[in-house]
PyMOL CGO cylinders between C-alpha atoms (Angstrom):
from pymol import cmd
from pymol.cgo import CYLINDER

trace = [
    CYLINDER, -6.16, -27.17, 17.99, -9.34, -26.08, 17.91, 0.3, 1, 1, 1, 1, 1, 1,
    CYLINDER, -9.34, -26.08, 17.91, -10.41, -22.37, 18.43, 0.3, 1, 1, 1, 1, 1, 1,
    CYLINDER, -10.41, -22.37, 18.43, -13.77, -20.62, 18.57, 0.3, 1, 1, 1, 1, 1, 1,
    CYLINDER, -13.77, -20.62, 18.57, -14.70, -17.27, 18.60, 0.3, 1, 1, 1, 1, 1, 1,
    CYLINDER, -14.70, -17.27, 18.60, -17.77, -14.57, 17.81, 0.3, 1, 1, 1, 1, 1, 1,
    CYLINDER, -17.77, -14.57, 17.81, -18.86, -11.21, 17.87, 0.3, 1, 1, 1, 1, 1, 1,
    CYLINDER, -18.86, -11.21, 17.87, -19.99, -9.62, 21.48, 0.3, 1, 1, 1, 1, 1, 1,
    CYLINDER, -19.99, -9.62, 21.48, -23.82, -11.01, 20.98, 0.3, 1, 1, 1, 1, 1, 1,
    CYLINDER, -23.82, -11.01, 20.98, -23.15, -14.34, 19.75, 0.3, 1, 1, 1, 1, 1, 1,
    CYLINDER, -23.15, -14.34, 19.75, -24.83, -14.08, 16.24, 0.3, 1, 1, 1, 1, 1, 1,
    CYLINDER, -24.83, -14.08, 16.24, -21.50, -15.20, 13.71, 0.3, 1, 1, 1, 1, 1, 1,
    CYLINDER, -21.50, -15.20, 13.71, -19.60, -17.92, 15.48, 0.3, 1, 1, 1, 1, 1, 1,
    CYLINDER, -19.60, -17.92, 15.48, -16.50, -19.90, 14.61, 0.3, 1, 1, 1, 1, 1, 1,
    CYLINDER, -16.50, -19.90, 14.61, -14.48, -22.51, 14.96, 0.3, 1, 1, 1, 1, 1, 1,
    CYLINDER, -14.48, -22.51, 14.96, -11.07, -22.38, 13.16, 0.3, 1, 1, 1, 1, 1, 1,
    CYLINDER, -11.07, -22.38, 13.16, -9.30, -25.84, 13.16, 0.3, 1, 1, 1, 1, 1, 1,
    CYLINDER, -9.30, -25.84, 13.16, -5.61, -25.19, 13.28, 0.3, 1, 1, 1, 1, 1, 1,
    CYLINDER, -5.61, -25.19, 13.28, -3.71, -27.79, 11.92, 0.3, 1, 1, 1, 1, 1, 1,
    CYLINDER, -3.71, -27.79, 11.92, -0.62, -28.28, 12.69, 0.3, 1, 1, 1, 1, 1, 1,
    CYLINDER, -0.62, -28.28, 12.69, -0.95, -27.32, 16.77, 0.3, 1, 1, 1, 1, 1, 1,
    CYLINDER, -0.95, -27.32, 16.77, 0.54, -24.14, 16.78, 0.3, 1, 1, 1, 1, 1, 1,
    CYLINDER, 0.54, -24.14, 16.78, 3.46, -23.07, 18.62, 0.3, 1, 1, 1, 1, 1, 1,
    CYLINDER, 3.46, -23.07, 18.62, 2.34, -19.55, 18.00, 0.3, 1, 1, 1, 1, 1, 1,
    CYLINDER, 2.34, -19.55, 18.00, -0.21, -17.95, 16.45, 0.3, 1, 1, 1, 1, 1, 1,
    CYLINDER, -0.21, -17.95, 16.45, 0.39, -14.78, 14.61, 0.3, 1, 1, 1, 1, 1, 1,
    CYLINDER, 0.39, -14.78, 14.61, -2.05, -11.98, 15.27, 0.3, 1, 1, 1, 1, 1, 1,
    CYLINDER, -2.05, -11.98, 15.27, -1.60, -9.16, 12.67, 0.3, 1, 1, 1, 1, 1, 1,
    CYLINDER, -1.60, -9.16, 12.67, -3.15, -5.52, 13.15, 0.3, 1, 1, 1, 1, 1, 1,
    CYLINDER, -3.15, -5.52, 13.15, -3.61, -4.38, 9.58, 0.3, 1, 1, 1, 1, 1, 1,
    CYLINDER, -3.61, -4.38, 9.58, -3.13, -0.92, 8.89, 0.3, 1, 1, 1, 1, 1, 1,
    CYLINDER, -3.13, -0.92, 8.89, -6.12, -0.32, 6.43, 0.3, 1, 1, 1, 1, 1, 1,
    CYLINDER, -6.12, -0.32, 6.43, -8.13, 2.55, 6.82, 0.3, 1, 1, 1, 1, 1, 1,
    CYLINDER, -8.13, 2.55, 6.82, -11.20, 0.26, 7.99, 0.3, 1, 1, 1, 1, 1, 1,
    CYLINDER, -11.20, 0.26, 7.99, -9.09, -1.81, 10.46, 0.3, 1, 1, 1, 1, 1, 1,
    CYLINDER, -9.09, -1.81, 10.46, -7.24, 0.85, 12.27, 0.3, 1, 1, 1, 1, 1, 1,
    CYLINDER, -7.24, 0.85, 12.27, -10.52, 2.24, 12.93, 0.3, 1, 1, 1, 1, 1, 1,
    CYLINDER, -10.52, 2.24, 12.93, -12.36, -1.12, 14.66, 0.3, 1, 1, 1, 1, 1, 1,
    CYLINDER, -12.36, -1.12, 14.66, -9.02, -2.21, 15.70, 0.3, 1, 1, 1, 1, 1, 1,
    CYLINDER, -9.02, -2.21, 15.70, -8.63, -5.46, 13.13, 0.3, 1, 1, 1, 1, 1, 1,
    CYLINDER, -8.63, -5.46, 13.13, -6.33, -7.91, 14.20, 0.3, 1, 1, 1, 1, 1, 1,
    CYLINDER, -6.33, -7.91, 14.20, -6.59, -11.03, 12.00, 0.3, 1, 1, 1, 1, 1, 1,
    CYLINDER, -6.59, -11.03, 12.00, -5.03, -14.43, 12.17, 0.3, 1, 1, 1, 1, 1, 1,
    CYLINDER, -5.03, -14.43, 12.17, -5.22, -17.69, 9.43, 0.3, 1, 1, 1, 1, 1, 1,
    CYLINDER, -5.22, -17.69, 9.43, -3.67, -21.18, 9.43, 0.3, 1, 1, 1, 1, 1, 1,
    CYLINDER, -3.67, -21.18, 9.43, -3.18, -21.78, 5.96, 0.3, 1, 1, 1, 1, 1, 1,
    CYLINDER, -3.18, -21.78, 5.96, -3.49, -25.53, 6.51, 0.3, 1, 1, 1, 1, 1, 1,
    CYLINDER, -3.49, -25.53, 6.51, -6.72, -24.97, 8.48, 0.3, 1, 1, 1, 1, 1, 1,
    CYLINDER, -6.72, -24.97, 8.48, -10.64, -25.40, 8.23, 0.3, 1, 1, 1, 1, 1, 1,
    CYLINDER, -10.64, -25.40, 8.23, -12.70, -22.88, 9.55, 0.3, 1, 1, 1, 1, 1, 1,
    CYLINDER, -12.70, -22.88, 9.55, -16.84, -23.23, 10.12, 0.3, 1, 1, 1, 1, 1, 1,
    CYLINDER, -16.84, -23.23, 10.12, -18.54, -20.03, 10.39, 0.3, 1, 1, 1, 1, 1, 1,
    CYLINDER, -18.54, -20.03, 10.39, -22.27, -20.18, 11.54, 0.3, 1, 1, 1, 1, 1, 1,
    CYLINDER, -22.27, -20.18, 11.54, -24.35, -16.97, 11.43, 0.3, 1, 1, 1, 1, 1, 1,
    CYLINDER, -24.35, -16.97, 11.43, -27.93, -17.77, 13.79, 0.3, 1, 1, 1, 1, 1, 1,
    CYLINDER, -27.93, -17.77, 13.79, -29.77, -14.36, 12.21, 0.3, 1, 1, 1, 1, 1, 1,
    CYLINDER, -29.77, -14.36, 12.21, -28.58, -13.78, 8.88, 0.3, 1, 1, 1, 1, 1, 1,
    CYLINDER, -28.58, -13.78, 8.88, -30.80, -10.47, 8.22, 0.3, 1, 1, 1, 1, 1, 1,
    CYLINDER, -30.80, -10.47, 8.22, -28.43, -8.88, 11.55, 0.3, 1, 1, 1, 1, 1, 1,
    CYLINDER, -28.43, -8.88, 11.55, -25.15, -9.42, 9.25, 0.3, 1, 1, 1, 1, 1, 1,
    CYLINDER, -25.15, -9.42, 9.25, -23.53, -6.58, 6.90, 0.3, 1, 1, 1, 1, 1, 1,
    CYLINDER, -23.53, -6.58, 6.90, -21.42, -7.16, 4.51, 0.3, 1, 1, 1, 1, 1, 1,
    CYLINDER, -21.42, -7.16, 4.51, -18.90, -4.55, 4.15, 0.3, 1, 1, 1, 1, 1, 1,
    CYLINDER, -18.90, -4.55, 4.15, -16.61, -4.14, 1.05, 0.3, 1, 1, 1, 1, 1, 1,
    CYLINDER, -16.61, -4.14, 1.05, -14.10, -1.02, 0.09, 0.3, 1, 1, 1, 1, 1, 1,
    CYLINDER, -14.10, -1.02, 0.09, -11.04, -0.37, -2.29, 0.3, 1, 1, 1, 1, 1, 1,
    CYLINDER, -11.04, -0.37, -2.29, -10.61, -3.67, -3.87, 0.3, 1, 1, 1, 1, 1, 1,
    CYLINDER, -10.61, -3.67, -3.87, -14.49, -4.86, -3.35, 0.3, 1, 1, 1, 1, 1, 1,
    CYLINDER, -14.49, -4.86, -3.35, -12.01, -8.27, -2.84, 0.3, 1, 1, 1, 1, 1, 1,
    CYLINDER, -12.01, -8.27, -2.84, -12.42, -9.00, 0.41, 0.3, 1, 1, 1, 1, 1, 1,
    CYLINDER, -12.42, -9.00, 0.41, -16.11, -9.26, 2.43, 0.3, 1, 1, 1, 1, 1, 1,
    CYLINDER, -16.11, -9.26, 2.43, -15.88, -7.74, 6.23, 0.3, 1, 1, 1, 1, 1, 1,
    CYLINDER, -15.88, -7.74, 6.23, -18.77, -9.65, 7.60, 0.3, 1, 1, 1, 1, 1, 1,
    CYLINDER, -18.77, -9.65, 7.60, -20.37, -7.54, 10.25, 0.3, 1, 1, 1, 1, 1, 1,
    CYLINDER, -20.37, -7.54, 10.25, -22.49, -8.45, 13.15, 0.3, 1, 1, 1, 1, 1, 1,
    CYLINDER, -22.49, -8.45, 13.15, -25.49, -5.42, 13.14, 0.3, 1, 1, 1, 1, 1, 1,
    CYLINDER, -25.49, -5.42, 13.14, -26.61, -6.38, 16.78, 0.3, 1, 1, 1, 1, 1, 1,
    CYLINDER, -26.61, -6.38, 16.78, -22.83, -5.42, 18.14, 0.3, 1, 1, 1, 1, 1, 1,
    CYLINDER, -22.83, -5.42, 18.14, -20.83, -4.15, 15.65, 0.3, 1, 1, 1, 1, 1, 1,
    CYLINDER, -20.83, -4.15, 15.65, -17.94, -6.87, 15.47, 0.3, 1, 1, 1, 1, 1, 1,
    CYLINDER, -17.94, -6.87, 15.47, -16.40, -7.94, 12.43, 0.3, 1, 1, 1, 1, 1, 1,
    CYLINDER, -16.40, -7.94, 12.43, -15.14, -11.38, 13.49, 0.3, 1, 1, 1, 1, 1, 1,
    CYLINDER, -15.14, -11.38, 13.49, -14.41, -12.88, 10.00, 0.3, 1, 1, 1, 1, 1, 1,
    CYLINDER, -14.41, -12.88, 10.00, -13.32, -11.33, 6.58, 0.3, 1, 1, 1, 1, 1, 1,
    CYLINDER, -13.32, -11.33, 6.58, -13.88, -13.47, 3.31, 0.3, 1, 1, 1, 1, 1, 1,
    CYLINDER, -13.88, -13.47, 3.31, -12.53, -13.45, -0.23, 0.3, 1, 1, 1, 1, 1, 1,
    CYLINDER, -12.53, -13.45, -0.23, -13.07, -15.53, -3.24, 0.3, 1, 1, 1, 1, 1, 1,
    CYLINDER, -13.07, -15.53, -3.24, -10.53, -16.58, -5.45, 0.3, 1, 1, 1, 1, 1, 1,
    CYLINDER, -10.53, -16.58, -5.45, -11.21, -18.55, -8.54, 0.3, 1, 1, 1, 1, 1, 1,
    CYLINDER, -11.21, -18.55, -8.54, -13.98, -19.72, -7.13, 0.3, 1, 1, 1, 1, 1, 1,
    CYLINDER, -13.98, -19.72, -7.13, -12.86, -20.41, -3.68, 0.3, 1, 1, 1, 1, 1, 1,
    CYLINDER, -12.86, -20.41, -3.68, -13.48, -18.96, -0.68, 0.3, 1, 1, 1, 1, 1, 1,
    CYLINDER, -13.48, -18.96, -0.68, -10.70, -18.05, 1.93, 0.3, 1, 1, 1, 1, 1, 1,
    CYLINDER, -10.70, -18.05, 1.93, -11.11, -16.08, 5.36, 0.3, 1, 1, 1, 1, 1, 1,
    CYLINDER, -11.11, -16.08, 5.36, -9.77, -14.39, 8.03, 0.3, 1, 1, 1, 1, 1, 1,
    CYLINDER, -9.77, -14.39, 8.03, -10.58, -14.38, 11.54, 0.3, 1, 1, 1, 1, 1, 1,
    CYLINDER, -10.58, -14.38, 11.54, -10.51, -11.39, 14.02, 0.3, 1, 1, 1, 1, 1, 1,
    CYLINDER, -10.51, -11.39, 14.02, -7.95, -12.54, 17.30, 0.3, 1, 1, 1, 1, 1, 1,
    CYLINDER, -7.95, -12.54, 17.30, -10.12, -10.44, 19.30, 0.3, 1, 1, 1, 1, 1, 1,
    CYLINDER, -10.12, -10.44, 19.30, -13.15, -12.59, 18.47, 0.3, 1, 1, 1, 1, 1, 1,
    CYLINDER, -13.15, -12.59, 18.47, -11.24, -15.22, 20.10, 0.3, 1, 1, 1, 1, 1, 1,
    CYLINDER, -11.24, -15.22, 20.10, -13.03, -16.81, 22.95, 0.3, 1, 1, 1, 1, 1, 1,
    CYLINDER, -13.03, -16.81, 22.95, -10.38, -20.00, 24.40, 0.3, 1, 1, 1, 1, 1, 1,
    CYLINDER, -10.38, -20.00, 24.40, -6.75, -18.85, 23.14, 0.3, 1, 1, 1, 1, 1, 1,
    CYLINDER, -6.75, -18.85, 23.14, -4.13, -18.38, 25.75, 0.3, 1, 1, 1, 1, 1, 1,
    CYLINDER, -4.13, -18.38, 25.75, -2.59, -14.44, 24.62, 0.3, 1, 1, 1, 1, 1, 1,
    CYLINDER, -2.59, -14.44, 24.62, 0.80, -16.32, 25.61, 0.3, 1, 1, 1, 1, 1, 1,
    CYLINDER, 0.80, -16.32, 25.61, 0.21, -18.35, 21.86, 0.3, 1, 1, 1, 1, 1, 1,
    CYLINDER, 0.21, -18.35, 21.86, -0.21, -14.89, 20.12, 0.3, 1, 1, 1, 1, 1, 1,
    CYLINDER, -0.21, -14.89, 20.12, 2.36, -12.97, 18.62, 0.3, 1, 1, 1, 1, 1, 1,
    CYLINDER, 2.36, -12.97, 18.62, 1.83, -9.58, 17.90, 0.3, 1, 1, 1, 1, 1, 1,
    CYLINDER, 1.83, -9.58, 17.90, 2.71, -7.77, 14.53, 0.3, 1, 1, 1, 1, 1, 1,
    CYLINDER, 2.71, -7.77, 14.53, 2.07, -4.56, 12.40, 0.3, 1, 1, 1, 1, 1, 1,
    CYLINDER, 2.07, -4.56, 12.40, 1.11, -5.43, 8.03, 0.3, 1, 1, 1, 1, 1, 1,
    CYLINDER, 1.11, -5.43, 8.03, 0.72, -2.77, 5.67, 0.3, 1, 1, 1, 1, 1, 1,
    CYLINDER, 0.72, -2.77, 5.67, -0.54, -3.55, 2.30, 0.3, 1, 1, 1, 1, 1, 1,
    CYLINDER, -0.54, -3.55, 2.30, -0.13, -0.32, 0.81, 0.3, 1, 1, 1, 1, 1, 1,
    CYLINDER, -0.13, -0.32, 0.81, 1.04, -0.34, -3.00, 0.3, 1, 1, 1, 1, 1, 1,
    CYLINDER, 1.04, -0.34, -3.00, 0.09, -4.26, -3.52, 0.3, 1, 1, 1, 1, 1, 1,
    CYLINDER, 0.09, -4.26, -3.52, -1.81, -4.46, -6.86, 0.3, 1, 1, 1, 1, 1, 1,
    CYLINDER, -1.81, -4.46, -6.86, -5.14, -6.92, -6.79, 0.3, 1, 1, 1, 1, 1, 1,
    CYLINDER, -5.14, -6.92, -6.79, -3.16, -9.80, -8.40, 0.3, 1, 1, 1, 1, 1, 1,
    CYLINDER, -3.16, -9.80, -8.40, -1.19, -9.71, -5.54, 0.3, 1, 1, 1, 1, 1, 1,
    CYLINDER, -1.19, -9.71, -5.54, -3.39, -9.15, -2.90, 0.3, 1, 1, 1, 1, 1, 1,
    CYLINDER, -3.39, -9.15, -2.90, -5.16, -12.39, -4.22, 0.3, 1, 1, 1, 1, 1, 1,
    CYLINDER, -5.16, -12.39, -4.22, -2.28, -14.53, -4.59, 0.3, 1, 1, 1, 1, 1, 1,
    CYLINDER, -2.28, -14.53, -4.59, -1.07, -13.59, -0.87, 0.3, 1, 1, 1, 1, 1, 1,
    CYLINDER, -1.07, -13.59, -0.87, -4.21, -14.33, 0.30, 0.3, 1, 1, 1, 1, 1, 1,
    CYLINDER, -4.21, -14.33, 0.30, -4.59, -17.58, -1.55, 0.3, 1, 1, 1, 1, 1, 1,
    CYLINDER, -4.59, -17.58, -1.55, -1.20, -18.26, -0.06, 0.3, 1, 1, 1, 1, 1, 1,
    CYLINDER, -1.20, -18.26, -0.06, -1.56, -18.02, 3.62, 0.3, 1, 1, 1, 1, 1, 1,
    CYLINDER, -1.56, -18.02, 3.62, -5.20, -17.13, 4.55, 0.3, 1, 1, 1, 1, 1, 1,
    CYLINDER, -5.20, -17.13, 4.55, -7.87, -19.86, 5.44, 0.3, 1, 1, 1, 1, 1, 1,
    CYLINDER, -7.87, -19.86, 5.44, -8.44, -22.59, 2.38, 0.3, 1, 1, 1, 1, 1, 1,
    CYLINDER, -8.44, -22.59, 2.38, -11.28, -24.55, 3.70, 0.3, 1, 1, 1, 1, 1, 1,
    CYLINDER, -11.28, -24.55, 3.70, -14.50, -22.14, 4.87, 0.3, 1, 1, 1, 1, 1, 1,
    CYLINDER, -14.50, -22.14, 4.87, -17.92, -23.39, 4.97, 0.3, 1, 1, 1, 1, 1, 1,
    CYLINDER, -17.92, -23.39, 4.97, -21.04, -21.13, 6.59, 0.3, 1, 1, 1, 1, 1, 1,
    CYLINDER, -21.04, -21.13, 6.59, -23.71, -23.11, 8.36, 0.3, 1, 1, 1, 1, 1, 1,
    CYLINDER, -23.71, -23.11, 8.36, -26.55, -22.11, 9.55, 0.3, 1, 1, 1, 1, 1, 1,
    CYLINDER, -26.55, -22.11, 9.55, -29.42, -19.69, 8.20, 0.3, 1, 1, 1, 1, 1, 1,
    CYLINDER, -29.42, -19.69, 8.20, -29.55, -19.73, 4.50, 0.3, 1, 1, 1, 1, 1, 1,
]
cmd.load_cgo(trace, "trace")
């Protein structure tokens, strides 16, 4: 299945290809200090490929905070966050925001509360290497 989403003006784009189709997808509100406040709900297909394309590079933040480990990309134009990144060893994994979604059925989502409170950084990595995005490529403006 594929799915696209982007922030409100169109600037960072996606396209996550979910393989297997899913039966559900699992939308997750973190409870981070930075999430509850823009109201983060993330999803990842650990068996996925996701293509991010940003068309103005110099209206993207990119926000970082406890860890520094993970990269909230931020649309400047209209304040979205539609995709967080981290590199591993070298490797990039991501994140995308359910409410960035632009073609998913909400009947497909299913709803959750995560706290990562008290998870070291080893851990942190080694979930995320585990179940978030494996294959993320950014196109577009160098």
């Amino acid at each position: 299945m594929l799915l696209r989403g982007s922030c409100h003006c169109g600037n960072i784009s996606f396209r996550l290809n979910w393989l297997p189709e899913p039966a559900e997808i699992p939308a997750r509100a973190c409870t981070c200090s930075f999430c509850l406040k823009h109201g983060g709900v993330w999803t990842a297909c650990a068996t996925g490929a996701l293509e991010v394309e940003i068309r103005d590079k110099a209206h993207v933040s990119e926000y970082t905070f406890g860890t520094k480990t993970a990269v909230f990309h931020v649309c400047s134009r209209c304040g979205a966050v539609p995709v967080v990144t981290s590199e591993i060893a070298g490797k990039t994994y991501a994140v995308v925001s359910v409410n960035a979604l632009d073609n998913v059925d909400p009947g497909l989502l299913k709803r959750g509360q995560v706290s990562f409170d008290g998870e070291d950084e080893a851990s942190r990595l080694s979930r995320r290497a585990k179940g978030w995005i494996p294959n993320v490529r950014f196109v577009g403006e160098p």
